[in-house]
N, C-alpha and C positions, 0 to 999 in steps of 0.2 A: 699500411695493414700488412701484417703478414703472409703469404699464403697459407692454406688449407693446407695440410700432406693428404688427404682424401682426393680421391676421383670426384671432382667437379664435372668434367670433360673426360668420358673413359673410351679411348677406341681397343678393340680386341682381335685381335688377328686380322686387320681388315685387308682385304683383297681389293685391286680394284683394274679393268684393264678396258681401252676405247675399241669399239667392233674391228675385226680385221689387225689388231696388233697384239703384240705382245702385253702382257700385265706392266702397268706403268705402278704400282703400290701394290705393294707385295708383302702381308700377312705382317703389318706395323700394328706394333701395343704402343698407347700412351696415356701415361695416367694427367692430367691435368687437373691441380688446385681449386679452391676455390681464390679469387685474387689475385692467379699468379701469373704474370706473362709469361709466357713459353713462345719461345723461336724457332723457324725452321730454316735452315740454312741447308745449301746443297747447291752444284755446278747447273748450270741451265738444262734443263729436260731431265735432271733427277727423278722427276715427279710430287714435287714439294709442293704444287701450284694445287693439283690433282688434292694430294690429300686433303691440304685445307677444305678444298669445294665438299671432302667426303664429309670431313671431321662439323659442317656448318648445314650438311642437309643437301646442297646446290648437285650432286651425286648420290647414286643409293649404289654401297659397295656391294661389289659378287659374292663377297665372304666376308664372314665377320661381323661383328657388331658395333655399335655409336651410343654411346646412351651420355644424354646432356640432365646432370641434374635427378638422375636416379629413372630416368624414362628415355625409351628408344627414340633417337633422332630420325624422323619420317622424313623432312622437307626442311627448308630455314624457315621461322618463327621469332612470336614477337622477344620471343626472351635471347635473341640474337643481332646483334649491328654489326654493318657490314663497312668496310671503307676499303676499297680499290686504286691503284696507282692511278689513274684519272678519275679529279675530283665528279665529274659525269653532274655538273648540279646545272640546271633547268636555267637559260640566260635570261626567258622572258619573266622570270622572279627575282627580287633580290633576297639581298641575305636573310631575313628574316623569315621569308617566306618559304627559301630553301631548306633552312634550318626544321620548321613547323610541316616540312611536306608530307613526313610519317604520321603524323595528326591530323593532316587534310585529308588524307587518301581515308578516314576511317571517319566520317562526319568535320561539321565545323568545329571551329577551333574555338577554343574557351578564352577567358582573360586571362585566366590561371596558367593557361599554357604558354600563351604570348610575352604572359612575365618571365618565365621561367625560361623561352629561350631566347630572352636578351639577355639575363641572369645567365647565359651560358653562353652567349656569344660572347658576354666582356669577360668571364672564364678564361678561355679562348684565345683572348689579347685582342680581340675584333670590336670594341669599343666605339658606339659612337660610326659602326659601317652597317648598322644594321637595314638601310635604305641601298646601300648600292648594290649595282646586279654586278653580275661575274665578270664582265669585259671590264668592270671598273677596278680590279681587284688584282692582285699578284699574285703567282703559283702557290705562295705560300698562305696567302690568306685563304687561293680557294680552297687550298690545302684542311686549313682550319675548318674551314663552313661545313666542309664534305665530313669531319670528324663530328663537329656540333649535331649534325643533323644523324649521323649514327649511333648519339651517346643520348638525343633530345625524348627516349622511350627510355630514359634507364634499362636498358640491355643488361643481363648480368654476364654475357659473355659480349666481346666484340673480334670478330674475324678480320685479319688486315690483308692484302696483297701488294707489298712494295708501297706503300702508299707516301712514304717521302723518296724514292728514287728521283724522280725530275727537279727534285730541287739543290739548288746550292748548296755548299757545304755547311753554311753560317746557317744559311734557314734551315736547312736539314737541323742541326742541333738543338736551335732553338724550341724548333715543335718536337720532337723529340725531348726533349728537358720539360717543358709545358703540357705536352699528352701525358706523361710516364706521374706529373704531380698531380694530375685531376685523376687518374685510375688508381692510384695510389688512397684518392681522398676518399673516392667511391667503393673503392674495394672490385672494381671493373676485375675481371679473367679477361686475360687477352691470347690469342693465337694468331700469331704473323710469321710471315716470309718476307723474308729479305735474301739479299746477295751479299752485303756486305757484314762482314766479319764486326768490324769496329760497332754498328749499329748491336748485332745481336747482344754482345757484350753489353754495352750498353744498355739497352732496355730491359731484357730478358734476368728471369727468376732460372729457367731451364732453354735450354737450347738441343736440340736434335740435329745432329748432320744426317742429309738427306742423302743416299746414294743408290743406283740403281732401284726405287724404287721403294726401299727400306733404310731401317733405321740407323745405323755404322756405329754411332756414339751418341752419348748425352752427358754434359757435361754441365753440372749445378754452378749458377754465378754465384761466388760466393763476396759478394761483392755491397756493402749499407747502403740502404736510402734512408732520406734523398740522396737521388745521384748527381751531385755538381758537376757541371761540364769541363772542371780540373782532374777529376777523375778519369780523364780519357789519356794523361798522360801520365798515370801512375804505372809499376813495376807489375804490381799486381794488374793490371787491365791489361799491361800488355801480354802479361804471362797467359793470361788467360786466351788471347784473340792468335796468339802464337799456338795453344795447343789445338784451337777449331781450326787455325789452316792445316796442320800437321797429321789431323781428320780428316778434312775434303782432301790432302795429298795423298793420304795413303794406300785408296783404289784408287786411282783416278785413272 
């Protein structure tokens, strides 16, 4: 699916700064898609971490405005899934039950639902793991379960933080190639942070370098999906991951 060129996701001058310090996000505009993944890159304590929480409700900025979907962002809500660098999912459940937790916490759970999140664990590549708990599981699997269960409301946005940092390079790729084909299928808007260059390139429709605070550069992937994982060694992919470091270099 293509994105939107509409404000899906509109922030407006937002401000934002923690008691007793300086403003860590400083008066950032971003328009975001409907569809579109948009990345935020930027050196550790830029404030990239900060925005997201604004941009998702998890913060109410000092200035400025959030509007999700044509309505002011008060708090996080159902029409947002969240996934964090630790998958954080409940040991004494297993997959299935983790997956369906967003549906427990709001009465019992129907057939319909329970169909539907096996139907997205084997999505997922989690086939047939729908019985085991997290100690039974790999980073990357729990990696998966922690996405399934953020995706298992249809969310029309999903917020990320780092959420393949701790894994291998090879699994990194993989759910990276498998997440990017199911948002794709859905039409999912996504907003993530990462650190690494290669990744934003990669998943991302727009990418923001994050500096001091604010915005420095945005620079459009202009790059086809699907994205095959041979793609990460074309002229064009590196051209591209060459100009977002030559971004984070140029304040730093």
């Amino acid at each position: 699916m293509k994105p939107d060129a509409t404000g899906f996701l509109a922030l407006d001058k937002v401000s934002y700064a923690y008691p007793g310090r300086q403003a860590v996000v400083r008066s950032v505009s971003l328009a975001i898609g409907a569809g579109e993944i948009h990345g935020l890159i930027g050196r550790s304590g830029c404030g990239k971490t900060t925005l997201l929480k604004l941009a998702a409700g998890l913060l109410k900025p000092e200035a400025g405005r959030i509007q999700l979907q044509g309505h002011k962002v008060e708090g996080p809500g159902a029409s947002m899934g969240f996934v964090f660098q630790s998958p954080t999912l409940l040991e004494w459940l297993d997959v299935l039950d983790n997956v369906l937790l967003p549906h427990a916490l709001h009465g019992q759970v129907s057939s319909a639902q329970r169909e539907q999140a096996l139907q997205l664990i084997g999505q997922l590549g989690l086939s047939g793991l729908g019985h085991r708990f997290p100690s039974q599981l790999s980073g990357g699997q729990q990696s998966r379960v922690a996405i399934a269960r953020a995706l298992i409301t249809a969310p029309p946005i999903l917020f990320m933080d780092e959420p393949f940092a701790a894994l291998d390079a090879i699994t990194r790729g993989e759910l990276q190639r498998d997440f990017l084909a199911f948002c794709q299928s859905r039409g999912t808007s996504v907003l993530f942070v990462t650190h690494d260059i290669a990744e934003a390139v990669y998943m991302a429709d727009h990418v923001s370098v994050i500096q001091a605070g604010g915005v420095s550069r945005q620079l459009a992937i202009d790059l086809p999906r699907p994205r095959p994982p041979a793609l990460r060694y074309t002229p064009e992919f590196n051209a591209l991951c060459a100009q977002l470091r030559i971004a984070m270099e140029e304040h730093a």
